[in-house]
C-alpha positions in Angstrom: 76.9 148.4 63.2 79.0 147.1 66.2 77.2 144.9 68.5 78.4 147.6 71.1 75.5 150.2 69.7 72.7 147.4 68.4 72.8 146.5 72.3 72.6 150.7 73.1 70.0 150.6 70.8 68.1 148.4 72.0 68.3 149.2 75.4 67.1 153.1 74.3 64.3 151.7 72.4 63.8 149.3 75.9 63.7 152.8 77.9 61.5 154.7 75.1 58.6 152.0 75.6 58.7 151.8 79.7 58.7 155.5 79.8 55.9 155.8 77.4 53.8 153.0 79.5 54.6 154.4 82.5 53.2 157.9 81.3 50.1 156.6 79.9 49.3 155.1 83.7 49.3 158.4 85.1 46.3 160.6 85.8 45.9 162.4 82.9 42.6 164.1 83.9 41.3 166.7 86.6 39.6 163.9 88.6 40.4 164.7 92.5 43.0 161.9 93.8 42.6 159.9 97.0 46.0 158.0 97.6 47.5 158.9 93.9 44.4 157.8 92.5 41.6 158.7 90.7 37.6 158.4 91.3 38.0 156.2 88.0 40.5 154.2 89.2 38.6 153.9 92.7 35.7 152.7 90.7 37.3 150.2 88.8 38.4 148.9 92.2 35.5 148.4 93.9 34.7 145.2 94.6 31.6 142.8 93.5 29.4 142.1 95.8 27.8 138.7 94.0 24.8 141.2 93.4 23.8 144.0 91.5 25.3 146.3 93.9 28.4 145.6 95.3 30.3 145.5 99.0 30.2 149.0 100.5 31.2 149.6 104.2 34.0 146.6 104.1 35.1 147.6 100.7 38.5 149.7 100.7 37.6 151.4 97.5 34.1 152.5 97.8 35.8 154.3 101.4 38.6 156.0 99.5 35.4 157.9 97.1 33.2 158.6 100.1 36.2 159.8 101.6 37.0 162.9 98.9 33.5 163.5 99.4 31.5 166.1 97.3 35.0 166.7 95.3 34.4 163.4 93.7 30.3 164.2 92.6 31.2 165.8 89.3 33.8 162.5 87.8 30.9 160.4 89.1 28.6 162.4 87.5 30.6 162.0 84.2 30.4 157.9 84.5 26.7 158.0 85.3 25.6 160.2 81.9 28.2 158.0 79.4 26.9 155.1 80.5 26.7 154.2 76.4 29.8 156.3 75.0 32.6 154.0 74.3 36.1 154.3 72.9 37.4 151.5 70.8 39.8 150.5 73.3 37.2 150.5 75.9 34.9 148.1 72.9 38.5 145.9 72.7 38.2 145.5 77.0 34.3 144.7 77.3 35.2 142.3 74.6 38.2 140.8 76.3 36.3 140.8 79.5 33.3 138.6 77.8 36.0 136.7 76.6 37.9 136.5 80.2 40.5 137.5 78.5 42.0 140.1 80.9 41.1 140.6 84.5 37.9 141.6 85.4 38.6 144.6 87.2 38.3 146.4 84.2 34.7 148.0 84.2 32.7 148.5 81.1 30.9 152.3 81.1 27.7 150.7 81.9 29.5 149.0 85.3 31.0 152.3 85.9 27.7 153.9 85.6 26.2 151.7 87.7 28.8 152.0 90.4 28.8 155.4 90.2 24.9 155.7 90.4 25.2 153.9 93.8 28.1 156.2 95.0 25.8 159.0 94.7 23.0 157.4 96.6 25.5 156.6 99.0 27.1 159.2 99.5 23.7 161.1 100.7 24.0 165.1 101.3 27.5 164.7 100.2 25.5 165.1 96.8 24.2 167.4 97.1 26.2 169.4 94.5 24.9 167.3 92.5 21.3 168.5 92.3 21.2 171.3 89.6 22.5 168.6 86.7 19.7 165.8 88.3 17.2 168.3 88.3 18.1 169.3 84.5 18.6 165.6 83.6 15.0 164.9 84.7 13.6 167.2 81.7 15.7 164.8 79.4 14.4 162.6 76.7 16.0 159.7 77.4 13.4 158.3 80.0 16.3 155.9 81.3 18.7 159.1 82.2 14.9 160.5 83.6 14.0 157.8 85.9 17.9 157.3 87.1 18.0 160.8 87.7 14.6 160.6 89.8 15.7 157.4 91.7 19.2 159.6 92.7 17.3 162.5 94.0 14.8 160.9 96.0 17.5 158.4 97.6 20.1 161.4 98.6 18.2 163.5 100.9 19.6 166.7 99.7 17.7 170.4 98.5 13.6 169.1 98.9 12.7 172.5 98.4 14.1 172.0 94.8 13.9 167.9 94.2 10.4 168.1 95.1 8.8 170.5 92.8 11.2 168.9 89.9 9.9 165.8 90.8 6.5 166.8 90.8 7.2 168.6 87.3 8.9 165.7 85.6 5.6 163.6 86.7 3.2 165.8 85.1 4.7 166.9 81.5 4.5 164.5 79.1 7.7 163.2 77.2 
């Protein structure tokens, strides 16, 4: 092989690999987009506070998700029920995170659930199409998922006429 084509080939193989990194950055899921991102990525950006929760009315990411508004309630939704699922690459971050490895940015579910658990407090009536899963997520189980649940529909304001009586009902029956 002539060093012409080794030096084709390599700069095809060179091309193959950006385009296949540069595809796996892109939005690959039906999250709504604020600025070419996603809720997920908005997440991942929000800043720490130096407390559990972290920096809202200054912080550009947390304004970008209040901004799309209800049309980011179901993605947050999704972070704040798999707060324990985890993919082996997300197992290889968490670890490389503990290990400060890579930078911190990267959340682990349970941050993301966490984050996304005070989005939907803050985000108030903007919830509010949130209610029917919170509702149904109070008759769960898992008292954790219960009591978060309970905590979110109290703190958002949003359909008493429904939160209440749930509330009242997830009180009373025994789990």
């Amino acid at each position: 092989m002539t060093a012409r084509k080794k030096w084709i080939a390599a700069a095809l193989a060179i091309a193959a690999a950006v385009a296949l990194v540069w595809r796996m950055t892109l939005p690959t899921s039906d999250e709504p987009t604020y600025e070419g991102k996603t809720v997920t990525q908005w997440i991942d950006a929000t800043r720490d506070g130096g407390s559990f929760e972290f920096v809202y009315d200054s912080d550009p990411a947390f304004l970008a998700i209040v901004s799309m508004g209800s049309n980011a309630v179901p993605s947050l939704l999704h972070h704040w029920t798999n707060r324990q699922s985890q993919t082996r690459m997300e197992r290889f971050r968490d670890t490389a995170n503990r290990n400060s490895l890579i930078d911190r940015k990267i959340k682990t579910n349970e941050e993301r659930a966490d984050r996304a658990h005070t989005i939907l407090i803050r985000l108030g009536t903007n919830a509010a199409n949130a209610v029917p899963f919170l509702v149904e997520t109070l008759r769960t189980d898992r008292h954790q998922m219960g009591a978060a649940a309970a905590d979110v529909l109290g703190r958002i304001g949003s359909r008493p006429e429904v939160v209440v009586p749930a509330l009242i009902d997830s009180l009373s029956s025994p789990k």
